[in-house]
C-alpha positions, -999 to 999 in steps of 0.1 A, spaced: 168 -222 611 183 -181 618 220 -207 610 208 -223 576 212 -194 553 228 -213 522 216 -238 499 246 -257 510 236 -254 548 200 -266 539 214 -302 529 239 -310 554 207 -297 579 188 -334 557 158 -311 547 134 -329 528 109 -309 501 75 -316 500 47 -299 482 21 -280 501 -8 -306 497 14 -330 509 28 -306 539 -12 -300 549 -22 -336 547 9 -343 569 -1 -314 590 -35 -325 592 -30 -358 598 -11 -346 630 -36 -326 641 -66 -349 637 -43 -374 662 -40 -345 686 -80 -342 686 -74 -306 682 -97 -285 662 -90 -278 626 -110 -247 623 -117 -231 650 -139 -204 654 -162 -221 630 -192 -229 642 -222 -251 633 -200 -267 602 -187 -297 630 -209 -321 615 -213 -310 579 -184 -287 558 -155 -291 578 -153 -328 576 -158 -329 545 -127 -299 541 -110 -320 560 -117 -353 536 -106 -329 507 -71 -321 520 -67 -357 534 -71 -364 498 -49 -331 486 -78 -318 463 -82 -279 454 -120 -269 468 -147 -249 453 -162 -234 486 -203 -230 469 -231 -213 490 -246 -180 498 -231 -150 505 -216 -145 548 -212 -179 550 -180 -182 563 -162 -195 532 -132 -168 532 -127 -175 567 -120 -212 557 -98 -205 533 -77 -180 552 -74 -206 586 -60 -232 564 -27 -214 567 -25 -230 603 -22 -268 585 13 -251 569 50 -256 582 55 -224 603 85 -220 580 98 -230 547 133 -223 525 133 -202 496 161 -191 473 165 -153 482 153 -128 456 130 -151 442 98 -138 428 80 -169 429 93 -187 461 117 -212 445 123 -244 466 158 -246 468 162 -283 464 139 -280 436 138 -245 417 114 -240 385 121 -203 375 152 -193 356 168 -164 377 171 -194 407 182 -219 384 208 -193 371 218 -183 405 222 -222 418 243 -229 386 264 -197 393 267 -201 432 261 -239 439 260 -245 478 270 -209 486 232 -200 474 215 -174 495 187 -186 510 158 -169 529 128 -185 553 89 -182 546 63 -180 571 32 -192 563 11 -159 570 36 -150 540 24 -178 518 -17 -170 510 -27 -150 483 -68 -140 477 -79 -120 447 -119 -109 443 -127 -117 414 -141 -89 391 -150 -84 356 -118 -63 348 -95 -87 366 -72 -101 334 -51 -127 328 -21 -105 335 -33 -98 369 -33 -137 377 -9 -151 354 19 -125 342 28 -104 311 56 -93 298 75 -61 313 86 -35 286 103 -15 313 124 -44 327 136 -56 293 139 -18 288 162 -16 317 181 -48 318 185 -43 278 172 -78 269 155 -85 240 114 -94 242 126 -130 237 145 -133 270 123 -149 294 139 -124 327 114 -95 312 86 -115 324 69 -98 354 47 -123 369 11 -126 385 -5 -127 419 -7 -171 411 29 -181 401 41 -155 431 16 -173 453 39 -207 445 39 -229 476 12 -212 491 -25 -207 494 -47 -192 466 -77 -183 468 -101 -171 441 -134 -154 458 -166 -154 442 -155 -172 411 -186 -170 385 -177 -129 386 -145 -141 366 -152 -134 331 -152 -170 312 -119 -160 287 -102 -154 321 -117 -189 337 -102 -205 305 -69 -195 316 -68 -214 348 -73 -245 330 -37 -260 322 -25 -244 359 -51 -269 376 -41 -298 358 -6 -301 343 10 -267 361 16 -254 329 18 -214 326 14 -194 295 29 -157 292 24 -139 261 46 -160 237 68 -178 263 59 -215 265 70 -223 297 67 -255 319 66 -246 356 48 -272 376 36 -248 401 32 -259 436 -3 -245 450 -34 -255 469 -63 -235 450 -97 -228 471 -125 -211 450 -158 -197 464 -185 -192 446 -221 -188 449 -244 -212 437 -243 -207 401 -277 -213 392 -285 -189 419 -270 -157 403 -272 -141 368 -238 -124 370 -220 -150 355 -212 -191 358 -183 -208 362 -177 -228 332 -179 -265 330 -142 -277 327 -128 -258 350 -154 -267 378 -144 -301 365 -107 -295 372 -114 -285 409 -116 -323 425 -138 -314 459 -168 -292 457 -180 -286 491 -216 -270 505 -217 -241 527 -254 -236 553 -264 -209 574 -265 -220 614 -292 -247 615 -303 -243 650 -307 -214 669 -280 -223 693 -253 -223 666 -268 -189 655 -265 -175 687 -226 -184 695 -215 -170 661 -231 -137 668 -213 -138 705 -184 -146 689 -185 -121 661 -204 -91 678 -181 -63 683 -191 -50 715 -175 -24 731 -159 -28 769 -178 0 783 -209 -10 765 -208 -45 783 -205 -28 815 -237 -4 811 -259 -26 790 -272 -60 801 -281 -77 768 -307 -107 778 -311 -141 762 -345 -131 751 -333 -103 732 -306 -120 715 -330 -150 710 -351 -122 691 -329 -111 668 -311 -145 655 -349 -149 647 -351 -122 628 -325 -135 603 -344 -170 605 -376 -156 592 -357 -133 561 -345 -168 549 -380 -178 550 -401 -150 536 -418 -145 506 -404 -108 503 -370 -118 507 -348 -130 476 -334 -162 487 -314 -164 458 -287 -136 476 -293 -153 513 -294 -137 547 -259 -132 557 -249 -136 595 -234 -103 590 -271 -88 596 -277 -104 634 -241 -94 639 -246 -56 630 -286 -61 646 -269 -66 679 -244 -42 675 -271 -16 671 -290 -30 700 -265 -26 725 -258 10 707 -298 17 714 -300 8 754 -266 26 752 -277 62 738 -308 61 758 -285 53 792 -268 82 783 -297 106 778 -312 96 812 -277 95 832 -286 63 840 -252 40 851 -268 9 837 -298 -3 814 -311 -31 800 -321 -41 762 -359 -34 759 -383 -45 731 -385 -14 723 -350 -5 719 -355 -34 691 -365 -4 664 -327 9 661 -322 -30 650 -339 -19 617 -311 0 598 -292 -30 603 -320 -55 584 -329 -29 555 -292 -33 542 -286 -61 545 -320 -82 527 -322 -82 490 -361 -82 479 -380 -99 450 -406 -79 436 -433 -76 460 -411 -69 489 -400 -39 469 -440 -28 467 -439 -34 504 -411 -14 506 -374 -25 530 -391 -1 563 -420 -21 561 -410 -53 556 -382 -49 582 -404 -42 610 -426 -72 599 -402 -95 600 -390 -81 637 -428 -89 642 -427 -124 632 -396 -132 649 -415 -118 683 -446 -141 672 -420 -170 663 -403 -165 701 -434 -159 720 -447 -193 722 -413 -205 737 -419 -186 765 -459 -185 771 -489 -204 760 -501 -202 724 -528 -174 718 -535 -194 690 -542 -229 709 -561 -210 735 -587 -202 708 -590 -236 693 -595 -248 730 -619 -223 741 -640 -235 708 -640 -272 713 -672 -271 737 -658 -288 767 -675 -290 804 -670 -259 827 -648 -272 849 -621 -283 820 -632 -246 801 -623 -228 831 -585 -249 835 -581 -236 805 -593 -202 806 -570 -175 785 -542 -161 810 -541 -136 784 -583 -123 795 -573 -99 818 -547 -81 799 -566 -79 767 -593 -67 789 -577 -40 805 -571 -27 767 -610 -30 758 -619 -10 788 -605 19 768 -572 23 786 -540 27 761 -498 22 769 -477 47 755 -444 38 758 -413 69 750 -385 50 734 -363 68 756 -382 66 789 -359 59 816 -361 21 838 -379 31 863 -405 49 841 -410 23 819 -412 -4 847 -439 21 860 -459 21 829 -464 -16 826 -472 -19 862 -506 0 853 -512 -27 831 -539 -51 852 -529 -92 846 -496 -82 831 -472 -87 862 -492 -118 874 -488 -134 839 -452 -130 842 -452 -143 878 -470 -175 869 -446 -189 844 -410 -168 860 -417 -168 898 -373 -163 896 -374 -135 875 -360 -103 891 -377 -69 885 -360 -62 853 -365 -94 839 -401 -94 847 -401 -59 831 -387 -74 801 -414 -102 799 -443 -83 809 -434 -55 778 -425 -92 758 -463 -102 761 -473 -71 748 -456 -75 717 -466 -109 713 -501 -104 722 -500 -73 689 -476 -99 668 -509 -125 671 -535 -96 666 -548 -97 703 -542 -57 712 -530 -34 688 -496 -19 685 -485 15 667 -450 29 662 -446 64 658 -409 85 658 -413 91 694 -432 62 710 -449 26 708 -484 30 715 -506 -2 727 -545 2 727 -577 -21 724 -577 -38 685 -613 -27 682 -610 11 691 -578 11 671 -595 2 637 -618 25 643 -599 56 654 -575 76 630 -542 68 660 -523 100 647 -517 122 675 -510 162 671 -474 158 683 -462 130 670 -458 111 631 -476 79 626 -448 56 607 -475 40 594 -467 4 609 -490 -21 626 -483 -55 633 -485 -82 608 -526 -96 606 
C-alpha cells in the first residue's frame, strides 16, 4: 500500500472499487463466518437490535436508530467503522474522497484528465471515513450540503458560475464514509426536505449548480420516538427514504443492566483498591433505574438513561471513598447508607410529569432508592408482606408457629423504645457495633447467610433495616448527619427533629 501512490500504480496493483454498503456487507459477511462479534461492547441487544442491524447491512440499507435517550444508538453507529476496509485509495487533494477508478467531483476529474496514471493518490483509514453532526435547529443546509464560497471565487478569480467556488458540506466530504445524523426530528423540516434526493438518486443541489454526484454513503439516523417528543418530527418521506428502521430497549433483565454499568463505570484504580463494592449494592442501584422507568412521577416519554446507574455508582464508590478517608481507614465497604450520595446522580438525570414536580426531584429520588430496597429485599429474605397474609389465615399452632415472623424480634426490639442512629460517616467497626445492639438482627442474617463474613453480615443485617422501613415495619428518618431507625408507632407520634441536627423531611414510602 506505502508503494501504490499513483493512479497508475493502483491498476497494475488489480484494485477493484466497491461502494461502502457493498464493502460492509462483504465485511460482514466475513465476520458473521468467523463467529466473531459485530458489536462488541453492546450488551443486551444479542437477541433483538443487533441482528436486526446486522439484517440491514446484509441488505445495504441506511437505518433510523428510534428509541429513548442513552440507549446506545451513537455507539452503534460509531462501531460500524470496524465492518470498513482498514484502508481505501483516494485522489490526493480531494475534498470529497474521490475514488480514483471512479471520480465524481470536477477538480479529480480535471486532475485525472491532466495527469492520467501519474495521478497522486493518497490512502484512507476508516477512523478517517465517519462523520456525526447533532442535529439542531440552526443547523442549515449549507452546513450539510455546501454553498457557494465568495472568497474562493474571490481568490481563484472565477466567476459565481464556475462550479470550483463551491465549498462543500460535512455530507459530500463524508463520501465513502459513515454519516450519521443524531437526533433527527431536532432537524428543522425545510432542512429534512433537503436530504431527500441524497437518499434516493445521490443527487446534490448547491445554490444554483445542478449537479449529479452519485454520492457513495451509508446514512444512520437516530431519533427518538417521534410521537414521544414535541420538539419536532421527522417528516414522512424522508422516514420513507430510510429502508431499515430499527428499535432500541433499555437492559431487559437485571443481569444485562448490571454488566453495562461494570463495563461503563469509570472507577478509579485506587478506588477499587479501598472500596469493596458488593453485588447487593450494585443489585440496588440498577434497581433504582428499573423503578424510574416505571413510576408514575417519572416522564417516560424522555426515558431513564443508563447514564444514571453509571454516574449512581460512580458516586457510590466516591461515598465509601470520602468516608475511608475521613476515618483513615485503609479499606471500606459500600453501606446502605452510603446509598444517599447516589441521589445527585438520579435528580439529574429523571425528567418529571407534573406531579413528580409537586413532589419535588429530592423527594422523589429518595423514594425511588426506597422502592428499589423494597423491590431487592424479597430476593434476599422472606416477604413481610406474605408473613402477614399467613399469620391471618387461621391455621393450627403448630403450622402458625413454623411460620412465625423472623422479623418479631427485630421489630420488637424497636417497640421496646430502643432507636438506631446511624452517622453516615461512622467508621466499620462503629457501625458494625451499632447493629450488633440490635436483638434478632445478626441471627436473621445467620439463618439465611451462615457463609457470610462479618462485613457481609454487616451489610445484610443494616439491609433488613431498610427493608423492614421500605415495607412500613420500623420507621426510618434521614437527617444531614445521620439515618435514624425507631419503633413506627413512637415515630408518628413524636416530632423526630433533634436540637443538633436538620430533619430532611424524608420517611419511607407508606
Amino acid at each position: 500500500m506505502n508503494n501504490i501512490d499513483t493512479l497508475g500504480k493502483l491498476k497494475a496493483s488489480g484494485y477493484q472499487s466497491k461502494s461502502i454498503k457493498e464493502e460492509i456487507r462483504q465485511n460482514l459477511i466475513q465476520q458473521l463466518k468467523s463467529g466473531a462479534a459485530t458489536f462488541p461492547g453492546i450488551v443486551g441487544y444479542e437477541d433483538s437490535v443487533i441482528p436486526e442491524t446486522e439484517r440491514a447491512l446484509l441488505s445495504q440499507h441506511n437505518i433510523l436508530f428510534l428509541g429513548l435517550r442513552g440507549q446506545a444508538k451513537t455507539r452503534m453507529a460509531r462501531q460500524m467503522t470496524s465492518l470498513l476496509d482498514e484502508y481505501i485509495p483516494v485522489v490526493e487533494g480531494s475534498d470529497i474522497n474521490d475514488d480514483p477508478l471512479n471520480p465524481i467531483s470536477k477538480y479529480a476529474k480535471d486532475l485525472i484528465a491532466e495527469k492520467g496514471d501519474a495521478t497522486p493518490i493518497a490512502w484512507l483509514s476508516r477512523t478517517q471515513r465517519y462523520g456525526e453532526k447533532l442535529a439542531t435547529p440552526d443547523v442549515s443546509v449549507a452546513d450539510l450540503i455546501g454553498d457557494i464560497d465568495p472568497i474562493k471565487a474571490a481568490n481563484l478569480k472565477l466567476s459565481f458560475a464556475d462550479e470550483r467556488v463551491l465549498h462543500y458540506g460535512i455530507i459530500p466530504r463524508s463520501n465513502r464514509g459513515i454519516f450519521v445524523i443524531n437526533e433527527l426530528p431536532d432537524l428543522q423540516a425545510r432542512i429534512q426536505v433537503s436530504l431527500f434526493n441524497i437518499l434516493e438518486e445521490g443527487d446534490i443541489q448547491i445554490r444554483g449548480f445542478k449537479l449529479r454526484m452519485p454520492l457513495d454513503i451509508l446514512f444512520v439516523f437516530t431519533a427518538n420516538p417521534e410521537d414521544y417528543t414535541n420538539r419536532g418530527s421527522i417528516v414522512t418521506p424522508l422516514k420513507d427514504r430510510i429502508q431499515s428502521q430499527i428499535l432500541t430497549h433499555y437492559p431487559r433483565t437485571l443481569e444485562h443492566a448490571l454488566e453495562i454499568t461494570e463495563q461503563e463505570a469509570g472507577i478509579h484504580e485506587e478506588q477499587k483498591e479501598l472500596v469493596r463494592v458488593s453485588d447487593l449494592v450494585k443489585r440496588l442501584i440498577e434497581q433504582v433505574a428499573f423503578e424510574a422507568r416505571n413510576s408514575e412521577l417519572v416522564d417516560k416519554k424522555s426515558g431513564v438513561s443508563a447514564r444514571l446507574t453509571i454516574s449512581a455508582l460512580e458516586n457510590a464508590v466516591s461515598t465509601a471513598e470520602r468516608r475511608a478517608l475521613l476515618n483513615k481507614e485503609k479499606n471500606t465497604q459500600i453501606w446502605l447508607s452510603d446509598l444517599a450520595g447516589i441521589i445527585p446522580s438520579i435528580t439529574g438525570k429523571v425528567e418529571l410529569v407534573y406531579e413528580g414536580e409537586q413532589e419535588g426531584p429530592l423527594q422523589v429520588a429518595m423514594n425511588l432508592v426506597d422502592k428499589a430496597i423494597r423491590s431487592q429485599f424479597i430476593q434476599y429474605f422472606p416477604n413481610p408482606e406474605q408473613l402477614n397474609k399467613r399469620r391471618n389465615t387461621g391455621k393450627p399452632s403448630s403450622q402458625a408457629k413454623a411460620d412465625e415472623n423472623p422479623y418479631r424480634p427485630i421489630i420488637n426490639w424497636f417497640d421496646k423504645g430502643n432507636h438506631l442512629d446511624v452517622d453516615f460517616n461512622a467508621t466499620d467497626t462503629s457501625k458494625v457495633q451499632q447493629l450488633y445492639q440490635v436483638e434478632g438482627l445478626h441471627a436473621l442474617v445467620k439463618k439465611y447467610f451462615s457463609g457470610a463474613n462479618e462485613l457481609q453480615s454487616a451489610l445484610l443485617m443494616e439491609f433488613i433495616l431498610y427493608g423492614l422501613a421500605a415495607y412500613s415495619l420500623i420507621s426510618k428518618k434521614l437527617f444531614e448527619t445521620k439515618v435514624a431507625f425507631k419503633d413506627l408507632f413512637g415515630s408518628m407520634m413524636s416530632s423526630g427533629v433533634s436540637d443538633e441536627d436538620e430533619d430532611f423531611g424524608f420517611e419511607e414510602d407508606q
